[in-house]
N, C-alpha and C positions, 0 to 999 in steps of 0.2 A: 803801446797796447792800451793806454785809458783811453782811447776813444773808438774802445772795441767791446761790448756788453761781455760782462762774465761769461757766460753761453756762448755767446761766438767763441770767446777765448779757450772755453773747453773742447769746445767743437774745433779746434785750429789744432789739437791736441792730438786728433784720431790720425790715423794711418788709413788716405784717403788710398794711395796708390796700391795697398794690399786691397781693399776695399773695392778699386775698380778692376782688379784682377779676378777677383770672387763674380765679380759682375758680367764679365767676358765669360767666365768659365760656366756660369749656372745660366746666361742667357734670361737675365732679369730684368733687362730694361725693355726685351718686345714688348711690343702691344701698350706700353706705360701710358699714354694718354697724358701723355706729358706732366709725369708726376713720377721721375723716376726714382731709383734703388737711393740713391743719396739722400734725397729728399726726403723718402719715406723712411730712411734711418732716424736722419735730424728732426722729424715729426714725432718718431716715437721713442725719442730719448729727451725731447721736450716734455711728453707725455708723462717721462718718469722725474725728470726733475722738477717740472711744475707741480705733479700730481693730479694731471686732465681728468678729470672723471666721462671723458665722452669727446668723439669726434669733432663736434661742435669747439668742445674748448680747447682741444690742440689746434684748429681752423682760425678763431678767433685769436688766440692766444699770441702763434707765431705772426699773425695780421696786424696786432699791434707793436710788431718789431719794425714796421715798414721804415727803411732805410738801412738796418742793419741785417737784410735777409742775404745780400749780398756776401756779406763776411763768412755767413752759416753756408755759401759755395749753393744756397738756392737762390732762383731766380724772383718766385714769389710764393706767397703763402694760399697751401693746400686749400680747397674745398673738401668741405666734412663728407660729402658723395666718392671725392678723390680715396681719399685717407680709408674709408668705410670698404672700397671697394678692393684696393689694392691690400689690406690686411688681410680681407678674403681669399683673392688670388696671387700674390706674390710667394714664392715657394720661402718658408720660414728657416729652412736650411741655410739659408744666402744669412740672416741673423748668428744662424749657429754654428758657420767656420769662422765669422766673423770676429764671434767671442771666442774661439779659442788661438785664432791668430795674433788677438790682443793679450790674452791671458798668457802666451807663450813670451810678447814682447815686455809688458808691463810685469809680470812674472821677474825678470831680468833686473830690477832697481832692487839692490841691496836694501833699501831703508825699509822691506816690505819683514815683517817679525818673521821668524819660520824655525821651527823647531827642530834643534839638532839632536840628532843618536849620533854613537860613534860606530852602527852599525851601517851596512853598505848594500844594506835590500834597499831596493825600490820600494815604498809604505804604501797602500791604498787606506784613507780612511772612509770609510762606508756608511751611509746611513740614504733615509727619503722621509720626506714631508709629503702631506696632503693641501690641495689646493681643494675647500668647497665651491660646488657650483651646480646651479640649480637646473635638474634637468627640463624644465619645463621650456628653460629658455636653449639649455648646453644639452640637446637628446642625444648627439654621440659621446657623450661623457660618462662614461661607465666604470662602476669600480672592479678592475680586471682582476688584480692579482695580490697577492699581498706581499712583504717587503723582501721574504727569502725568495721568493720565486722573482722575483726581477734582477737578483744579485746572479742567477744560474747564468745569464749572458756576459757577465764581465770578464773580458779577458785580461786575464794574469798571467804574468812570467814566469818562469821558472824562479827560485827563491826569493820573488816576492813575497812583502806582506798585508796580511787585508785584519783591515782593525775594525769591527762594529759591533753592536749593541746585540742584546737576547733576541732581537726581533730574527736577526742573521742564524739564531742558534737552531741549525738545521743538519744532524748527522750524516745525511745522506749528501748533504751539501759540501762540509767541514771531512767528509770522505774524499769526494773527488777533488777539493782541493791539495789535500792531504798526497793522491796520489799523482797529484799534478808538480807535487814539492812546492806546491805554495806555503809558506807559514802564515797561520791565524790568532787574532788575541779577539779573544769573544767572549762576552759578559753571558754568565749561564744563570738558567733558571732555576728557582729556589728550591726545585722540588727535582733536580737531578741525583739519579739515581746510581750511587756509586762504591767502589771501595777501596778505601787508599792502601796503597801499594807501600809507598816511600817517603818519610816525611825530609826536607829538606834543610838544613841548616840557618838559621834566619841572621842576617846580619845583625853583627855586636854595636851596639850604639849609633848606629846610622840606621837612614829608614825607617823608623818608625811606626808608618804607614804599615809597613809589609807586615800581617798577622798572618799569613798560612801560605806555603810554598810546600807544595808534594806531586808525589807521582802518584795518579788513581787510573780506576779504568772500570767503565762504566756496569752497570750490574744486571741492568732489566735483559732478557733476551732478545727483544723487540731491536732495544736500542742499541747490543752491544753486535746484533747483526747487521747493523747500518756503519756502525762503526767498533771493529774490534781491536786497535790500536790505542795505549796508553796515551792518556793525555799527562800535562800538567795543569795544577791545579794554584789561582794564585788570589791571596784575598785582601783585599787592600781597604783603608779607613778613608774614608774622603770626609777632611776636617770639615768645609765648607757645608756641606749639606748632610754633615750628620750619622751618617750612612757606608754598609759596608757594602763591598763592590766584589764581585766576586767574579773570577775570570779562568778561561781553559786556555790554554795551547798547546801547539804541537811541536814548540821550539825549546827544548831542554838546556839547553846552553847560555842563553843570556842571561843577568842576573834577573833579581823578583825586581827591582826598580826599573829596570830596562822597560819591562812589561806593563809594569803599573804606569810609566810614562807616556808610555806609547795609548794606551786606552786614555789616559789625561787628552791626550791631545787631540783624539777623536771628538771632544766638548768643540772644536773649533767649528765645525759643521754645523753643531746644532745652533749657535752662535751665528755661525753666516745663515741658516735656514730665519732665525727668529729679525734677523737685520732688514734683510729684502720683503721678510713680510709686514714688518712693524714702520719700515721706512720708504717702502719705496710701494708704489701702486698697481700692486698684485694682488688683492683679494677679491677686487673686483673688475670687469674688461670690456674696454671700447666695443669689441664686437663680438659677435657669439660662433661662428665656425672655429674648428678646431684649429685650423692654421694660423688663427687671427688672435688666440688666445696663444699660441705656439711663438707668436714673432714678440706680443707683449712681455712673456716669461723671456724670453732671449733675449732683448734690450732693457728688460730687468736687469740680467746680469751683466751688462755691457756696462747700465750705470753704475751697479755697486764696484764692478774694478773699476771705471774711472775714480770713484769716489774713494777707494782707499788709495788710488794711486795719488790720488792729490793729496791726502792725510798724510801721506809718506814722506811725502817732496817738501810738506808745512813744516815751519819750527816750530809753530805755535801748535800749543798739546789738544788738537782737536778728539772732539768725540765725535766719534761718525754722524750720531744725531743730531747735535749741533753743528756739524760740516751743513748736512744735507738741509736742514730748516736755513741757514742763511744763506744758502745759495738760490732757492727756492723764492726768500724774502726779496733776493737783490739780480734776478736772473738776468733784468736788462739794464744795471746800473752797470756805467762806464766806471769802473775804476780798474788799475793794474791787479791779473788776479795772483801774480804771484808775491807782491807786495801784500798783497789783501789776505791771502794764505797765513803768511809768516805773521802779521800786526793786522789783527782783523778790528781789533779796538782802537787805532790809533787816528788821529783827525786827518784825512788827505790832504795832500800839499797841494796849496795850490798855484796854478799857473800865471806864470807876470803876464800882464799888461793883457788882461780879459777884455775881449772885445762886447762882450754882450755882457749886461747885469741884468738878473732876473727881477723883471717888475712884480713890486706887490699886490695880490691879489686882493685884500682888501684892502681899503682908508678909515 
């Protein structure tokens, strides 16, 4: 494998044959101009591992691989008219079975962290980020809706649960869950209006954290006619940043720590939100139609689960931002990348009886 670029060797990684089933089935290679669905994958997960800022430089970028396009299963390296045009018209959806056919597989390697309850709901954890963009350049980009009203479409199971922040705290919303037998752990706002019912017994010398476990039910008219069902009520200390947390549900039965963990672990989201925007080339987009920005966000996240799948599989204790800066640094140096994973500092060994020695550039 060292005489195969990092890049190709990640690219050797994806699951081409799910990939050209997605491609039969959505009809993405008509009309391709000989630039098709494959192509324009590995163009725009170059994009995210290089960090392209433009057509141009994913065009030029892959052009200087010449000899190793092969490997990457393309023939040759796109034209920026290619790349510009098919981001426009190839349907974005073909990116986003894509990423969850991978997220289903890669999902499946145990080395991936994932936090256990001993409880047996299916968990949603909930939350949305904003992406700025400038209308002048994005005019169908509009700010539609805000965060409760895009959570109204999610479907949920029967005694699942949906974990997210005050933004979600919507009674008429936290109702129809409620009578859907969904359970919710939802951060409430400071100015909830209430009256406690039942205070709860707080555990003896464990938990800590846990300052207030009751049953209340809410008091304004307004609000307790959107929701006339007793909540619980649960209040937690979060060492780290200081601050008290304060939380409803509609699940009486589990313990206060159950609860307080479960909202802990919704931090995970905002974690992968600040990851793909901090690391990978999403703030700003090769093209300006709405699909073009739709396939960039979608091979966004193709890279970030490649990239933790690789963290996973490494001995060596990468940090994601260190994973992705030296992959970035080394994207078409031949060395073995699974070697390179586990001992990314160690000098490569090298090969007996080298046929070529590299001449010095200067005397």
């Amino acid at each position: 494998m060292a005489n195969l670029s990092l890049f190709s060797q990640i690219i050797s990684k994806l699951d081409r044959g799910k990939f050209t089933q997605l491609v039969s089935k959505k009809q993405t290679d008509k009309h391709n101009k000989g630039f098709d669905s494959w192509t324009h994958l590995v163009s725009m997960l170059f994009c995210q591992f290089a960090k392209s800022t433009s057509v141009r430089d994913i065009s030029n970028g892959l052009r200087s691989a010449t000899g190793n396009l092969n490997h990457l299963g393309i023939q040759k390296a796109p034209s920026k008219s290619s790349v510009s045009y098919q981001n426009k018209n190839r349907n974005h959806r073909l990116f986003k079975e894509y990423y969850f056919s991978l997220l289903e597989s890669l999902g499946q390697l145990s080395q991936f962290k994932r936090v256990k309850f001993r409880i047996k709901s299916k968990i949603f954890l909930l939350d949305s980020t904003t992406i700025s963009l400038c209308l002048s350049l994005f005019d169908w980009a509009k700010y539609k809706t805000a965060d409760n009203k895009g959570a109204v479409g999610i479907p949920l199971q029967k005694g699942s649960v949906i974990v997210a922040d005050r933004f979600y705290n919507d009674f008429n919303l936290l109702n129809a869950r409620d009578s859907h037998q969904v359970f919710f752990v939802v951060r409430h706002n400071h100015n909830l209006n209430y009256l406690t019912i039942k205070e709860n017994k707080l555990p003896e010398n464990s938990c800590e954290h846990i300052l207030i476990d009751e049953i209340i039910e809410l008091k304004g008219l307004v609000s307790k006619g959107k929701y006339h069902k007793k909540f619980r009520r649960v209040a937690i200390w979060d060492e780290k940043n200081q601050q008290t947390i304060e939380l409803i549900t509609n699940q009486m039965s589990w313990t206060a720590n159950t609860i307080s963990e479960l909202y802990k672990s919704r931090w995970q989201i905002e974690i992968f939100f600040r990851e793909i925007k901090n690391l990978l080339h999403i703030k700003s987009f090769v093209g300006t139609s709405e699909n073009a920005v739709m396939i960039q966000i979608w091979t966004a996240l193709i890279t970030i689960l490649i990239l933790k799948a690789l963290k996973a599989m490494a001995k060596y204790g990468w940090h994601l931002s260190n994973l992705v800066a030296f992959i970035r640094l080394n994207i078409f140096v031949k060395i073995d990348l699974h070697i390179w994973l586990d001992k990314p500092f160690d000098e490569p060994l090298k090969e007996p009886n080298d046929k070529y020695v590299q001449g010095l550039l200067f005397k």
